[in-house]
N, C-alpha and C positions, 0 to 999 in steps of 0.2 A: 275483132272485138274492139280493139284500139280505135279503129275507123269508123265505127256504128256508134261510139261515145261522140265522139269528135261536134256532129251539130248541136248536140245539146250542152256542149260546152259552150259555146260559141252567142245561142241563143238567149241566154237570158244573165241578169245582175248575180255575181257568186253573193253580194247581199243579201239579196231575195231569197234564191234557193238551197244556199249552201253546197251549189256547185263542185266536183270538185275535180281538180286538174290531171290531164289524161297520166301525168310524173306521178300522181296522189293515187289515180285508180290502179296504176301499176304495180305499186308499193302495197295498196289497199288486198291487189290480188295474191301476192308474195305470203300477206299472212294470210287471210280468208280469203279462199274464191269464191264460194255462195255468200259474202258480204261484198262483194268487190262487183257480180251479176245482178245484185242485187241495185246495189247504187245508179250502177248501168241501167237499169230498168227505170230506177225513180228519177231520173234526169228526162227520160225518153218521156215520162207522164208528165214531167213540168213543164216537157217543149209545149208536149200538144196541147194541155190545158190553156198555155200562155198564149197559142193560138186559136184558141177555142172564143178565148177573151174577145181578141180583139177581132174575130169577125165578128161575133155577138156588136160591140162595139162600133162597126164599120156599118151592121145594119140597122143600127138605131137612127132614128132622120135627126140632123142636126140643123139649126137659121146658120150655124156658120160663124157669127156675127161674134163669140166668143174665141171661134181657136185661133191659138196663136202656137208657136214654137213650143213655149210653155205647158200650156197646158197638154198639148200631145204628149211631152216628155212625162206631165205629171199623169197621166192616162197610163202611158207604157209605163209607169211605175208600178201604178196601182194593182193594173193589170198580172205584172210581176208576185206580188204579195198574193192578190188573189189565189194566183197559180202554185206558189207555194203553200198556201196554205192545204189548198186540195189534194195535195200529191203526199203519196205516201200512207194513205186510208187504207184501214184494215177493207180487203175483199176488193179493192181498186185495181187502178190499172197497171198499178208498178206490181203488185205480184200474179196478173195476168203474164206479162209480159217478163217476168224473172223464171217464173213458170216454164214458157216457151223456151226463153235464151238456153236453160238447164234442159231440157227434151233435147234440143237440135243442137247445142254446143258441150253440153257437156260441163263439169265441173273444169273441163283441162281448155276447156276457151277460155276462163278465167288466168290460168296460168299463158296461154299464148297472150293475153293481154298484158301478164307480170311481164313478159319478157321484152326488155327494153331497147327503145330505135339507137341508142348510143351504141359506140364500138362495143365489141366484146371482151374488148380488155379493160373495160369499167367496174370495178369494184359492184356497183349492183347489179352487172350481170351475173355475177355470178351468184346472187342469192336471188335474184328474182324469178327463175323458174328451177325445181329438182330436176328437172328431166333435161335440161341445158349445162345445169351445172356438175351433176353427175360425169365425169371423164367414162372418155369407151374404152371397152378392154378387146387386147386380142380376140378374146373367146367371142365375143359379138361380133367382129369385125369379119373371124374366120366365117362364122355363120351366115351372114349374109350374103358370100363371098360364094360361100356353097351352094346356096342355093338360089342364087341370082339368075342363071340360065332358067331353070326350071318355073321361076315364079312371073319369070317376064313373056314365055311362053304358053303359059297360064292368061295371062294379061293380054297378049294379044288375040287371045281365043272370046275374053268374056269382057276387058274391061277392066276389071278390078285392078288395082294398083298395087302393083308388085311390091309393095311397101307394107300392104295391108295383110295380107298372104304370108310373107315372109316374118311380118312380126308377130302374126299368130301360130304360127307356127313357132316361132322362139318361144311366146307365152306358154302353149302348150308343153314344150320340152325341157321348158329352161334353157334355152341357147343349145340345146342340143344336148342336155347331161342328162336327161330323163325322162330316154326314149323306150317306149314302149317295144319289150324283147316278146319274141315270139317262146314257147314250151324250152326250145332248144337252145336257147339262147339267141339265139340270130339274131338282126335289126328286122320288125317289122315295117318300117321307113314310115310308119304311120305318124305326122308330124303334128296334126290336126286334132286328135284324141277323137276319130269318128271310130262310131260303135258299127258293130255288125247287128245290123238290123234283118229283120224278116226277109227283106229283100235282096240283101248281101250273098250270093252266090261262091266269093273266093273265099282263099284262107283266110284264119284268124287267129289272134292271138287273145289268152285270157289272163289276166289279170287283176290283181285285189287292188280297186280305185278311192277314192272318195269321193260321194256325193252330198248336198245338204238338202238333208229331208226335213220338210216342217222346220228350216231353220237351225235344225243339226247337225253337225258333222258325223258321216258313219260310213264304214269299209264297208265298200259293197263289193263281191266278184261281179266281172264283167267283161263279156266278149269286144274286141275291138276288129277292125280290117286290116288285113297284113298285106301289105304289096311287095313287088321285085325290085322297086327302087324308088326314089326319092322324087322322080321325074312322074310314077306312077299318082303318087302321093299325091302330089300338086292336081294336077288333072280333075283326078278322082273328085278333090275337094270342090274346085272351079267348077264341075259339072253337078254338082250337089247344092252349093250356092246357086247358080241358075235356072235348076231345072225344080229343085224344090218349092212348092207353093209355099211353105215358111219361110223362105232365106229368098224368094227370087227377087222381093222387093225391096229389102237392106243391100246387094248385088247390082239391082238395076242404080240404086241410087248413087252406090260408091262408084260406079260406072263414068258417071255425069260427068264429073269434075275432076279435076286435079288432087292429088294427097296435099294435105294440108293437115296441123293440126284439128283442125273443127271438124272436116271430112271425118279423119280417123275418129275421133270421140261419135260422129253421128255412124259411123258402118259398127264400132262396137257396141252403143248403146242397141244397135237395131238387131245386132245377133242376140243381145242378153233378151230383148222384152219376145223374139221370136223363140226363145227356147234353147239356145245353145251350149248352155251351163248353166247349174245350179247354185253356182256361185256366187251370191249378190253383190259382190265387189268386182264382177268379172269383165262389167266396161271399162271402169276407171282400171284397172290394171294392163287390160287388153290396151288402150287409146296409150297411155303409158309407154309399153312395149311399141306399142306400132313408132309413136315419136321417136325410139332411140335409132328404131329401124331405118326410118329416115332420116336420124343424124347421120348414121354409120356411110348411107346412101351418098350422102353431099362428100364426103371425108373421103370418100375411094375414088371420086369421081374427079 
């Protein structure tokens, strides 16, 4: 995000557009990140406008016999005001383009923007992002730790980032405190909260859930899939993400690339709008966990 601001920083007078500095967007994102993508966006519409200008500009025929240094600089000026004046209109291009950044980044590419290039033992690291400044606990560490074989053999089957896997699964469980128990108490190893559907042939386990219907919160009972172990779990899920025509293209895409904050914010935005919780906060919480998942990641390694 930090690097997608960066030419429009560069590009034009902070006079003109009131520009403001990637230390400023950082800061900017710490307190508001839909104010902070936002800005990002209206820099990206004063670049192109202010290039909009001056080809407009460059195809006009000129005798010549007037320019000098001068007046180009007073051109690129002008050009500048222009450009700011048009940027930032209701229905324009900067909430086109704030629009997108939020689909494919997420409100937490905001926060990977708060977090800043200076060491981390700087006083605004540690409020510039919650999910940085947050310390890890054993209980996260164990977690990952457990289930690190299983999710990276997962990974090598389908792609997905073992980071991603792993962290939804801690979302799902809470780090593993509220794991869905089978009748007899047993672990069903079900880490993922997948339901026993029509199609589900093994055990299961039932259990009183919560779902939000129309917006409200209400206990529903609800069958889930009970596996024999933790390694079944994974699998199960990995081949559900790809084989399913709702999940197989949030899957193919977290496949692509590298885990990264944005990645994570884009594979959880892509499970919420395909159906995988009722929860409407269930990206932003999910991209959240995935990120600590991969602090925990760096820390053990």
């Amino acid at each position: 995000m930090g690097s997608m601001a960066s030419p429009a920083l560069s590009g034009l007078p902070p006079s003109a557009t009131n520009t403001l500095s990637v230390a400023d967007l950082r800061s900017a994102a710490a307190r508001d990140p839909k104010a902070a993508i936002r800005e990002t966006a209206k820099q990206f519409e004063a670049l192109f406008m202010q290039q909009i200008m001056k080809s407009m500009r460059e195809a006009t025929v000129s005798s010549g016999m007037l320019d000098n240094e001068g007046t180009k600089l007073g051109n690129e000026m002008l050009d500048s005001q222009y450009a700011a004046k048009m940027t930032g209109l209701p229905g324009g291009l900067t909430d086109a383009i704030a629009r997108q950044l939020e689909r494919q980044m997420g409100t937490g590419a905001a926060a990977a923007l708060a977090a800043p290039a200076a060491s981390a033992g700087a006083a605004s690291a540690a409020s510039a992002s919650t999910t940085r400044a947050t310390p890890l606990t054993q209980k996260q560490t164990d977690f990952v730790q457990l289930h690190g074989n299983a999710a990276r053999a997962a990974q090598s089957q389908t792609g997905i980032p073992a980071a991603f896997m792993i962290g939804q699964a801690a979302h799902e469980t809470g780090w593993g405190k509220q794991e869905i128990r089978n009748a007899d108490g047993s672990n069903s190893h079900n880490l993922f909260g997948i339901k026993a559907g029509a199609g589900w042939g093994g055990p299961v386990a039932e259990i009183t859930t919560t779902e939000v219907v129309d917006g409200q919160a209400q206990k529903v009972s609800a069958k889930f899939r009970s596996y024999a172990s933790y390694q079944d779990a994974f699998r199960d899920y990995a081949k559900m993400l790809t084989e399913s025509p709702r999940y197989a293209g949030v899957a193919a895409q977290a496949a692509q690339g590298a885990a990264s904050a944005a990645s994570a914010a884009g594979f959880a935005q892509g499970l919420q709008r395909a159906g995988y919780a009722t929860d409407p906060a269930y990206a932003d919480k999910l991209s959240r966990v995935i990120n600590t998942t991969m602090r925990v990641q760096k820390a053990v390694t």
